[in-house]
matplotlib code that plots the C-alpha trace (Angstrom):
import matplotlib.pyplot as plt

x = [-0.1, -0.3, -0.3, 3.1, 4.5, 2.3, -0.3, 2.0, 5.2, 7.6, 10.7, 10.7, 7.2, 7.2, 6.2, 5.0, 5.3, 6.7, 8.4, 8.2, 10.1, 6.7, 3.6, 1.1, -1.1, 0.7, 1.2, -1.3, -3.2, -2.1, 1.8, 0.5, 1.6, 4.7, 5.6, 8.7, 8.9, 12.2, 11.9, 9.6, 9.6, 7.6, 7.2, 9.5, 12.2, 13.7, 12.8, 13.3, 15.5, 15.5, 19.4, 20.5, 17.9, 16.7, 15.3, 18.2, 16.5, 14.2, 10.6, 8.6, 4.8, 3.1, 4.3, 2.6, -0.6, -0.4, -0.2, -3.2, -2.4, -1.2, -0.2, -1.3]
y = [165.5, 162.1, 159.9, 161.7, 159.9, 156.7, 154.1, 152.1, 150.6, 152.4, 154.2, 157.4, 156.5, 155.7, 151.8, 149.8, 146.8, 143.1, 140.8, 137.2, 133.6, 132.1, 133.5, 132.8, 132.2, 128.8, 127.3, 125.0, 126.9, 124.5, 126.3, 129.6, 130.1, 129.1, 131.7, 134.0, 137.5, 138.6, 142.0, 145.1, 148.2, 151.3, 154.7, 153.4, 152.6, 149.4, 148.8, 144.6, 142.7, 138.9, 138.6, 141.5, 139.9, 143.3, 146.6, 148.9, 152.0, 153.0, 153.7, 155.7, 153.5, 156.4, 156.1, 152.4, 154.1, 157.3, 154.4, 155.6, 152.5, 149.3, 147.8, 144.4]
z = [62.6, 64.7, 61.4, 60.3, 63.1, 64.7, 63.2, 61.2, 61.2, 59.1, 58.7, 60.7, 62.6, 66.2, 66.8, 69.8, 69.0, 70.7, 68.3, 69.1, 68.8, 67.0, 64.7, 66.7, 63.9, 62.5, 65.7, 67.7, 70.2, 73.3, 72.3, 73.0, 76.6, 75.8, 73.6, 74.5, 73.8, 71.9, 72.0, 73.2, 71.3, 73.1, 71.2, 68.4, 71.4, 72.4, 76.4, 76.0, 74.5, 75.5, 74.6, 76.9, 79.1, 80.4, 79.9, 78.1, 79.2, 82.9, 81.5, 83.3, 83.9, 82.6, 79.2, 78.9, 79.9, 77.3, 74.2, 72.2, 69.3, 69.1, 65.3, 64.9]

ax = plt.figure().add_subplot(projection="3d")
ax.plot(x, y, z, "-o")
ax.set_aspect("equal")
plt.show()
């Protein structure tokens, strides 16, 4: 079953996710656009990571397009 494995972040499920330098909700709205995005995590794998300052892994576009969730 899909819930065994996606719609929350936990040990053993797959995640997409993007972790980044500031909560968005306790910052002034004016700071928004100048957010930066650490990290980008895709089907539970890393395809970001701001201090390798590229994409460890070649992601095929399709996979961006089959996400059916995204975990707020």
């Amino acid at each position: 079953m899909a819930e065994d494995r996606l719609g929350s972040i936990e040990v053993g499920k797959q995640a997409d996710l993007i972790v980044l330098d500031r909560n968005l909700l306790e910052i002034d709205p004016s700071q928004i656009g100048a957010t930066k995005i650490l990290r980008t995590v895709l089907g539970g794998r890393v395809v970001y990571d701001a201090e390798r300052d590229q994409a460890p892994d070649v992601i095929d576009e399709s996979e961006y397009y089959d996400a059916k969730r995204v975990v707020h």
